[in-house]
C-alpha positions as CSV (number, residue, x, y, z in Angstrom):
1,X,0.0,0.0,0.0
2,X,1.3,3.4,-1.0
3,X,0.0,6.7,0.8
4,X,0.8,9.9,-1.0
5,X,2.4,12.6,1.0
6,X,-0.3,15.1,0.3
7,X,-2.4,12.8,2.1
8,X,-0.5,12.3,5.0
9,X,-0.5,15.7,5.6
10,X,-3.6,16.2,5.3
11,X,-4.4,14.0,7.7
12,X,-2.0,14.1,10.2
13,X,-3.5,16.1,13.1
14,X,-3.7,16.6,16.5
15,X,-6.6,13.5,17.2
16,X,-7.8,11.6,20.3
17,X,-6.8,7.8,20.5
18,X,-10.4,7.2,21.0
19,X,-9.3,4.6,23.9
20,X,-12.1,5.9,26.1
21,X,-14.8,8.4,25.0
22,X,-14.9,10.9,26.1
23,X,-11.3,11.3,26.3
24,X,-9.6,11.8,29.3
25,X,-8.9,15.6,28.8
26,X,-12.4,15.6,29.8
27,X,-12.9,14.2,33.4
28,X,-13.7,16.2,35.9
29,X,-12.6,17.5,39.5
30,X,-14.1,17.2,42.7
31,X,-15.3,13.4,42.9
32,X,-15.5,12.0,46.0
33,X,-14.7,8.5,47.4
34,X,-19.1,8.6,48.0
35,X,-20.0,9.3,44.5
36,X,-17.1,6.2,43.3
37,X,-19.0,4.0,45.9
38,X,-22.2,4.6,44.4
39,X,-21.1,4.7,40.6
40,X,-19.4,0.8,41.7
41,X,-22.8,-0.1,43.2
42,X,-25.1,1.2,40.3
43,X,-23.0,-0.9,37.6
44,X,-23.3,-4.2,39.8
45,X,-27.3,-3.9,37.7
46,X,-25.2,-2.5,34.3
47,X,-23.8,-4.3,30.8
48,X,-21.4,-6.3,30.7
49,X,-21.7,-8.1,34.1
50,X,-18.1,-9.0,33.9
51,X,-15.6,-8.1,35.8
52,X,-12.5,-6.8,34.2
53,X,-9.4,-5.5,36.7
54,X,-6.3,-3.3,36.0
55,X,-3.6,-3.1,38.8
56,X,-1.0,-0.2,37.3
57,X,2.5,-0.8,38.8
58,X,4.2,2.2,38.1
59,X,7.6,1.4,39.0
60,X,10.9,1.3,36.7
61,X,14.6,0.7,37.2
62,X,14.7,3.7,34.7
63,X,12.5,5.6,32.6
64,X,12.8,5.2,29.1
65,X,12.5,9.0,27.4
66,X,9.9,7.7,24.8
67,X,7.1,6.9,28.2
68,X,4.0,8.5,28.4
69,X,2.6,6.7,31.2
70,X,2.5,7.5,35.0
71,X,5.9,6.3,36.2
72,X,8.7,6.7,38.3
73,X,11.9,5.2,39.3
74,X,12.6,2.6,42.5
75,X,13.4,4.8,44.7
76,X,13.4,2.2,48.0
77,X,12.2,-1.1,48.5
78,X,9.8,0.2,51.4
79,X,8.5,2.5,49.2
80,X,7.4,-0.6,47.1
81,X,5.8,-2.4,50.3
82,X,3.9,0.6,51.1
83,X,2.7,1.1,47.8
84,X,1.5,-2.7,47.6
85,X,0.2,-2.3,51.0
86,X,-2.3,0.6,50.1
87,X,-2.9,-1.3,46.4
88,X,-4.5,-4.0,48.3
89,X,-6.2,-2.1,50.5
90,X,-8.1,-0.2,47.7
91,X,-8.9,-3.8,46.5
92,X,-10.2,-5.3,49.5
93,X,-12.7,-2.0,50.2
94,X,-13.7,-1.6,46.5
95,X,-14.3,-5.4,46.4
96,X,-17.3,-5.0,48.6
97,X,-19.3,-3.0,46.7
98,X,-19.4,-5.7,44.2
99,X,-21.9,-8.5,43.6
100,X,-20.3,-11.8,44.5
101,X,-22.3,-13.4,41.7
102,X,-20.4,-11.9,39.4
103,X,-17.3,-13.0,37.8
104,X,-13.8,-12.0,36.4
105,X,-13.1,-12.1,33.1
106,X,-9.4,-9.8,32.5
107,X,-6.9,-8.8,35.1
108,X,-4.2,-6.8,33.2
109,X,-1.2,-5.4,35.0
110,X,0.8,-2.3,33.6
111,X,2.9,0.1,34.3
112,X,5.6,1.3,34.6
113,X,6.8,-1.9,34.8
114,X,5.3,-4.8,36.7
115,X,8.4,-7.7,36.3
116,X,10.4,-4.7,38.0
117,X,9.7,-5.6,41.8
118,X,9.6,-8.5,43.4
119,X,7.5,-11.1,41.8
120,X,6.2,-12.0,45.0
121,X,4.2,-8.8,45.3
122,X,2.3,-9.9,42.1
123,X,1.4,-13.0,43.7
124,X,-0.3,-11.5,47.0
125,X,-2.4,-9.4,44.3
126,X,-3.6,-11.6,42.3
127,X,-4.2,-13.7,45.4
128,X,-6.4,-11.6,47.2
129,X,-8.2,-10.8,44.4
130,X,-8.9,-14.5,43.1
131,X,-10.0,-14.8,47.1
132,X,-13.0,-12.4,46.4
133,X,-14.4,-13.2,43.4
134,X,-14.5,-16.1,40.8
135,X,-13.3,-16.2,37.3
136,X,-15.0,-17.2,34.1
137,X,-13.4,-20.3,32.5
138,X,-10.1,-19.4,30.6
139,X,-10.3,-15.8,31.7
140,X,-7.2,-13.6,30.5
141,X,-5.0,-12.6,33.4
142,X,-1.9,-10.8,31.8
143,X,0.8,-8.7,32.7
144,X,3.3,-6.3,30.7
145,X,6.9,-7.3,31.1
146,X,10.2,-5.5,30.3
147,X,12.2,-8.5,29.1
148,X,15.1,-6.4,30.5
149,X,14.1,-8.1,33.6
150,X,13.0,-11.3,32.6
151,X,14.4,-14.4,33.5
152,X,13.3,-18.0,33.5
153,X,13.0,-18.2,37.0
154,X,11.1,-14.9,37.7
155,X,8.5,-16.5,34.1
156,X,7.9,-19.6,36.9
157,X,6.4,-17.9,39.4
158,X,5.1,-15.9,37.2
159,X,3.0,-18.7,35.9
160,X,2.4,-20.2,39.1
161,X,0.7,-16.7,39.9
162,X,-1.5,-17.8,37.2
163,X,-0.7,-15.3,34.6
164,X,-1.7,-17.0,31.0
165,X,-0.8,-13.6,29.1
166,X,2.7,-12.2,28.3
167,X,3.4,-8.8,26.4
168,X,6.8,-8.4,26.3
169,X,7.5,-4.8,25.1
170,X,11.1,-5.5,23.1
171,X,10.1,-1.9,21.4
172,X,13.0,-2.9,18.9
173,X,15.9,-5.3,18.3
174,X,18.3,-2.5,17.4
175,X,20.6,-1.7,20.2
176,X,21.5,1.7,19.3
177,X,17.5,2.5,19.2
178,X,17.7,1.0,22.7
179,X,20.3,2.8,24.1
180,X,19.1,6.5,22.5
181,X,15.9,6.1,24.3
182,X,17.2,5.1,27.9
183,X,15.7,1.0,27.4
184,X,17.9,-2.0,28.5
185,X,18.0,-4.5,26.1
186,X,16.3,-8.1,26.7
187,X,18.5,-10.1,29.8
188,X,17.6,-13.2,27.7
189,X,17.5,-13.5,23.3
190,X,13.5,-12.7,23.1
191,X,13.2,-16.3,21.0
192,X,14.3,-18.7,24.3
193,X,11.7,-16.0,26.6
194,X,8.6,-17.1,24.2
195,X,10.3,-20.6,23.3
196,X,11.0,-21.3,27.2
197,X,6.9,-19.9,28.4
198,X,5.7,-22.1,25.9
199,X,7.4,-24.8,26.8
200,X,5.9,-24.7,29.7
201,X,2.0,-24.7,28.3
202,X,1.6,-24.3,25.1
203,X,-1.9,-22.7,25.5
204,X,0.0,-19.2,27.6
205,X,0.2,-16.5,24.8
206,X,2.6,-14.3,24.0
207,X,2.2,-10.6,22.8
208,X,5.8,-8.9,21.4
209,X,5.1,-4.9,21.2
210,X,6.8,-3.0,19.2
211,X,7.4,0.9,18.7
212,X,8.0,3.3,15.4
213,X,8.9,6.6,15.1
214,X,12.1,6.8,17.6
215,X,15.6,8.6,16.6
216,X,17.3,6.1,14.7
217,X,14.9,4.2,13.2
218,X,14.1,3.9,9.7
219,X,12.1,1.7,7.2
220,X,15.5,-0.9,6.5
221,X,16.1,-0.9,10.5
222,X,12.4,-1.3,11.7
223,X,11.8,-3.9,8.9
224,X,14.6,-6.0,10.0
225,X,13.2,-5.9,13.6
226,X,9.8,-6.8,12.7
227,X,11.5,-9.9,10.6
228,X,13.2,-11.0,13.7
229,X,9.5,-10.9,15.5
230,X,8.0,-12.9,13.1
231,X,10.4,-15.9,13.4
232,X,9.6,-15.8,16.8
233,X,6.0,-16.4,15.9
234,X,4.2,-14.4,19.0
235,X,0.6,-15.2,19.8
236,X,-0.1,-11.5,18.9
237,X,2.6,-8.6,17.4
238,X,2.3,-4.4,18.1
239,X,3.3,-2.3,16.2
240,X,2.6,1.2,18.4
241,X,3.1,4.8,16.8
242,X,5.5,7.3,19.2
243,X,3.0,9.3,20.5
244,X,4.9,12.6,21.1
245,X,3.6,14.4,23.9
246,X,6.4,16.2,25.5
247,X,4.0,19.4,27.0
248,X,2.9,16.7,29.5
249,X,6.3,14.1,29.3
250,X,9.5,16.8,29.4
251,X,11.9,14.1,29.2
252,X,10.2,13.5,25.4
253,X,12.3,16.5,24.8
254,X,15.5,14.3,24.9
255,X,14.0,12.7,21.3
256,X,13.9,15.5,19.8
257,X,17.4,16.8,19.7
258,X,18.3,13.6,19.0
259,X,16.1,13.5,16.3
260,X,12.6,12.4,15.0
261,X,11.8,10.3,12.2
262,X,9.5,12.7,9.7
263,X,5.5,11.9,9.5
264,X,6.7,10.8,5.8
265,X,9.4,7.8,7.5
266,X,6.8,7.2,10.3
267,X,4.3,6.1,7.7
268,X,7.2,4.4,5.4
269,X,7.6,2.6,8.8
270,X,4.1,1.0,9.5
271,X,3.4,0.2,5.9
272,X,6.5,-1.6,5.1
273,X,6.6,-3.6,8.3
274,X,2.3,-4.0,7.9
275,X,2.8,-5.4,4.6
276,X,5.6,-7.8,5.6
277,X,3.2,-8.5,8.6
278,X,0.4,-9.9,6.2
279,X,2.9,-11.6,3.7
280,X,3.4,-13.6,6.5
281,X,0.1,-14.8,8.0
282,X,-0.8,-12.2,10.3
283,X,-4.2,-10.9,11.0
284,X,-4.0,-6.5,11.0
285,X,-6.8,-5.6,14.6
286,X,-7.6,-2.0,14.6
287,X,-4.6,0.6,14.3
288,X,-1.7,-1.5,15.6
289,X,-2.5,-5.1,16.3
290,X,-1.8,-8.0,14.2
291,X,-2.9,-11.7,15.5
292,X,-2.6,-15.2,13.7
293,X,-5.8,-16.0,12.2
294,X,-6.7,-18.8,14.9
295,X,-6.5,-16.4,17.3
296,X,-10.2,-14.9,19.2
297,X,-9.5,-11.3,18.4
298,X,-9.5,-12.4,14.8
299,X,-12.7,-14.4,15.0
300,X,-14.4,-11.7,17.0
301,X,-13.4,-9.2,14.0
302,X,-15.1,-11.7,11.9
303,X,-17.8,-11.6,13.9
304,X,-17.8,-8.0,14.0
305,X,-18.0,-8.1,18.1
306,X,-14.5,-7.0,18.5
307,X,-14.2,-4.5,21.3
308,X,-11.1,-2.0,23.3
309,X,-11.2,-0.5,26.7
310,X,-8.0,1.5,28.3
311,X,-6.1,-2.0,28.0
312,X,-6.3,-2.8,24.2
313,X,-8.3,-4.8,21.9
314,X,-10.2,-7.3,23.6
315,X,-13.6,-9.6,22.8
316,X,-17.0,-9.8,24.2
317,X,-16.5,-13.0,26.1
318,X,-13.7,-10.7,28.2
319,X,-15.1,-7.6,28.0
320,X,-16.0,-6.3,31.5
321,X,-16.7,-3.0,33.1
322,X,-12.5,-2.2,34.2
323,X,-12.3,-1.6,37.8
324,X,-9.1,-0.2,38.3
325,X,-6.9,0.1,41.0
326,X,-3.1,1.9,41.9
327,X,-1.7,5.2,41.3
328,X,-3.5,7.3,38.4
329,X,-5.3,4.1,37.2
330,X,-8.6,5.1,35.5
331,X,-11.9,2.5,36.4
332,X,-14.1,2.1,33.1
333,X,-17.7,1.6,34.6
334,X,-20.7,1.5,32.0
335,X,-22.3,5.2,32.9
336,X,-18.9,6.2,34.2
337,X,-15.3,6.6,34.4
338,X,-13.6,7.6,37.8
339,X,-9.4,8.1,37.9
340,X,-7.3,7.9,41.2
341,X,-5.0,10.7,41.9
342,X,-1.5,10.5,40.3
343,X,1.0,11.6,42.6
344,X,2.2,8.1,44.7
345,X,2.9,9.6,48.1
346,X,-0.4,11.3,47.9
347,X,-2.1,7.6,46.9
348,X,-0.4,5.7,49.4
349,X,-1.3,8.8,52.4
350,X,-5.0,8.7,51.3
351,X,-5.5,5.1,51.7
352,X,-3.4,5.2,54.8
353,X,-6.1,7.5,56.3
354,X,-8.8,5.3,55.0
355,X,-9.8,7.7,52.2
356,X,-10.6,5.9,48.5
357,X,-8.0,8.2,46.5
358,X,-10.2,9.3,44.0
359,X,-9.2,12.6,42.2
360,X,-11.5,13.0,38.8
361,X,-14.0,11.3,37.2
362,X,-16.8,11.7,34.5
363,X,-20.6,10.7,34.7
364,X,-21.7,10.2,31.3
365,X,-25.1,11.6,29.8
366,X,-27.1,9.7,27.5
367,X,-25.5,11.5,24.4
368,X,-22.3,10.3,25.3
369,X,-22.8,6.9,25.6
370,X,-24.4,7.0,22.2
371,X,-21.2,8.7,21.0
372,X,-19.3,6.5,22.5
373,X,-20.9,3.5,21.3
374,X,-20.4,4.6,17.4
375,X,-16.9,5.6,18.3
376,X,-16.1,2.2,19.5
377,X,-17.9,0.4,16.7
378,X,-15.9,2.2,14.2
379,X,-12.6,1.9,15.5
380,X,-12.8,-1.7,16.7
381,X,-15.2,-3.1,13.3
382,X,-14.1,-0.4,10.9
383,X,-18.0,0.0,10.3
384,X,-21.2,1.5,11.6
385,X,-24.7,1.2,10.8
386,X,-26.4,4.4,11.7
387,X,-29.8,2.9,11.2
388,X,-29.3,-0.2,13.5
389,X,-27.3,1.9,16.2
390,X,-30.1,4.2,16.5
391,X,-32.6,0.6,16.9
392,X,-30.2,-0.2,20.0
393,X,-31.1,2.9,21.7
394,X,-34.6,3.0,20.4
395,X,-34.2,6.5,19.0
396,X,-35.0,7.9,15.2
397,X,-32.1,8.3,13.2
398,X,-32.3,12.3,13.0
399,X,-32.2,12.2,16.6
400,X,-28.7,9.7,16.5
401,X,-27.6,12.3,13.7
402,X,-28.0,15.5,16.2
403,X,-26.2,13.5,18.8
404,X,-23.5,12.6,17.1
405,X,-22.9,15.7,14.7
406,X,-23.1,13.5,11.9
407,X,-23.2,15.3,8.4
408,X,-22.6,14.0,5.0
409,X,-20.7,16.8,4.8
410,X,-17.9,15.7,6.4
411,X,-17.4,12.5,5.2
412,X,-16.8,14.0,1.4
413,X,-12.9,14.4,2.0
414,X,-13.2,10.8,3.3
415,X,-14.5,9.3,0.5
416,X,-12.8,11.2,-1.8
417,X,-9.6,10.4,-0.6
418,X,-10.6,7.0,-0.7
419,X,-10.9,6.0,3.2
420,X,-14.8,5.2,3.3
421,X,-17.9,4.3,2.0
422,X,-21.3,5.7,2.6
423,X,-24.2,4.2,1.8
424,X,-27.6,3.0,3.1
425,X,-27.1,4.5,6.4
426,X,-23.3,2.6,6.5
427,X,-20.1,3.5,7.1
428,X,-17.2,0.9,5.9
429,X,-13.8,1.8,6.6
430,X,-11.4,1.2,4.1
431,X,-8.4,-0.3,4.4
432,X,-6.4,2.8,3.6
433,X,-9.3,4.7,6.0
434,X,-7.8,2.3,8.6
435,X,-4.7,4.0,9.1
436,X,-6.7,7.1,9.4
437,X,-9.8,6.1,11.3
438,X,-9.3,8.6,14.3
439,X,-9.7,11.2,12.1
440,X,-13.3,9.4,10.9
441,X,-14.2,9.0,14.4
442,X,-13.8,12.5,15.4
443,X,-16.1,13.7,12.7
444,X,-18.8,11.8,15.0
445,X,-17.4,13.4,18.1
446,X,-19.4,16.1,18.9
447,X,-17.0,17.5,21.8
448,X,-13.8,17.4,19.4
449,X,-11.6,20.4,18.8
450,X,-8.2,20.2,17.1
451,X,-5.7,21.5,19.4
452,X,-2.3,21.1,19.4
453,X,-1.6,20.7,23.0
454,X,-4.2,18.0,23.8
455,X,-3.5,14.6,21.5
456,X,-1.0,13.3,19.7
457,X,-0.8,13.5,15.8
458,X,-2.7,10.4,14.0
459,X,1.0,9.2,12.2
């Protein structure tokens, strides 16, 4: 696939990532541990019933100047205990507000990086929480890793903590990449990590993420990395843009006087390596995910039930409303999302004194779950029916049109430029439109404004 440059730039804006709607730019102050007790209350009678859990560790040995997330460096050991300490103590209170009848469907730990303490810290998590509620059969309990920090003995317990999802975030083969961006290479050669988990039960999968757009990369190098990944055949491959954000991340500022790949390169990037990708049996998921076609993402795409919360792509069977727990971590309720503060000493003070640590949150009105719904339908099934969206919630389809903004208007460029269809009420995404379907959703995003200082750039 070829993209010219004139489109590129054309549509290379400022965008939300559409991992949430609204986005989190939008939450609001002033929440109070009451109004997060009642919101977790409410959605015991909400849809889905399942329970999905985050637990963000947000330690590193360093930090790596391409991060955006809430991190900081090991600073002490008993600054780990007492972080752990008040991480399960937000568990256990939460916990009570919900229904025992349901079940757990995800647990996803992030970060920071999880495999950076102790693993036996992981263990007392995930056993208090299998202690208060039950799991649906096969549920996915996975954890980020920074193979940096990966050995076969740490993999064991690991598994024995009942893990059953691996994403090992390599980021790239290339040392020199590596090194300008402040990561540690893998302790281990990637191929004997996934060979040696495998070994072990052959039904554990293995994610291998991947990043474009750092200094030093180009097509040849990111292509040869990407050709290293597939021999090691992982479960699922991601290919993740550099989202450049350095008015909230300073240390992004590092990257750039070290130098940036252009938009141009960035795009070179992700086509070449996409195309080799396919060539070689692999299933393209949204914006950045490729799975082998046996895989459930892929038959959920099929089945055009494929959904994404804060945590990635995921399907119906373990789709759950997110209850989320840890520094900054951000709970995904059906009517509501609720965020915990994001300084750590002020977390771990706040549930010392017995307080939930809630800092924002946002209850959403009926036009924003509508939004939300054909936001989430486009980016995760690259199509949306106006006609049977407005059936679900039982409204005429001027009414869906005023709520979403929606004008045939703006979908002109679109098709024009070859990223969609209309017709008969449907939008179909493109395959080209796919690299560019932010940009489509945010024509149905009523609240959207391009600014420059609130999202990354779609390449």
């Amino acid at each position: 696939m070829k993209i010219e440059n004139k489109i590129i730039d054309k549509y290379n804006i400022p965008v939300p990532r559409y991992t949430s709607y609204p986005p989190a730019n939008h939450f609001k102050d002033g929440f109070s541990e009451k109004d997060y007790i009642s919101l977790v209350k409410d959605s015991n009678d909400q849809q889905p019933s399942h329970v999905a859990i985050y637990i963000h560790i947000p330690f590193c040995k360093k930090i790596c100047f391409y991060c955006g997330c809430n991190a900081c460096t090991m600073k002490s050991e008993q600054l780990i205990k007492e972080y752990i300490q008040a991480l399960k103590k937000e568990i256990s209170f939460i916990v009570k507000s919900i229904n025992k009848e349901r079940k757990i469907s995800q647990i996803h730990y992030g970060g920071g990086t999880p495999n950076a303490i102790d693993v036996n810290y992981l263990k007392e998590i995930n056993s208090l929480i299998f202690s208060e509620l039950e799991l649906i059969e096969n549920p996915e309990i996975a954890i980020e890793c920074n193979p940096a920090y990966l050995n076969y003995t740490y993999i064991d317990q690991l598994l024995e903590a009942k893990f059953n999802r691996f994403s090992l975030g390599v980021q790239d083969f290339n040392l020199d990449v590596l090194k300008s961006v402040n990561r540690e290479p893998s302790v281990l050669p990637v191929h004997d990590l996934v060979s040696y988990i495998k070994s072990k039960n052959s039904e554990i999968a293995v994610n291998l993420d991947f990043i474009y757009g750092l200094p030093g990369q180009n097509t040849e190098s990111f292509l040869n990395t990407i050709s290293e990944a597939i021999k090691i055949k992982p479960d699922r491959l991601v290919t993740f843009s550099y989202a450049h954000v350095p008015w909230m991340k300073k240390h992004q500022q590092i990257l750039e006087k070290r130098g940036l790949p252009s938009s141009e390169l960035k795009m070179e990037m992700f086509l070449e390596a996409r195309e080799l990708l396919l060539k070689s049996g692999y299933i393209p998921i949204g914006l950045d995910h490729y799975v082998l076609a046996e895989d459930e993402l892929n038959l959920a795409l099929n089945q055009h039930s494929l959904h994404r919360n804060f945590q990635g792509y995921c399907t119906r069977r373990t789709t759950g409303q997110v209850y989320a727990f840890g520094v900054s971590s951000i709970s995904q309720l059906e009517k509501a999302y609720i965020q915990n503060v994001k300084e750590l000493d002020q977390y771990i003070e706040m549930i010392n004194n017995d307080t939930l640590p809630v800092e924002k949150g946002l209850i959403h009105n009926h036009e924003q779950v509508v939004v939300r719904d054909a936001i989430t339908e486009l980016m995760c099934n690259q199509k949306l029916n106006l006609e049977d969206l407005a059936h679900k919630f039982n409204i005429g389809i001027n009414e869906l049109k005023d709520i979403t903004g929606f004008q045939e208007e703006k979908l002109k460029d679109f098709i024009r430029d070859k990223l969609m269809t209309f017709s008969n009420s449907e939008m179909i995404v493109t395959d080209l439109g796919s690299l560019f379907v932010r940009n489509i959703a945010a024509s149905l995003d009523p609240e959207y404004k391009q600014q420059l200082n609130k999202y990354s750039k779609t390449v």
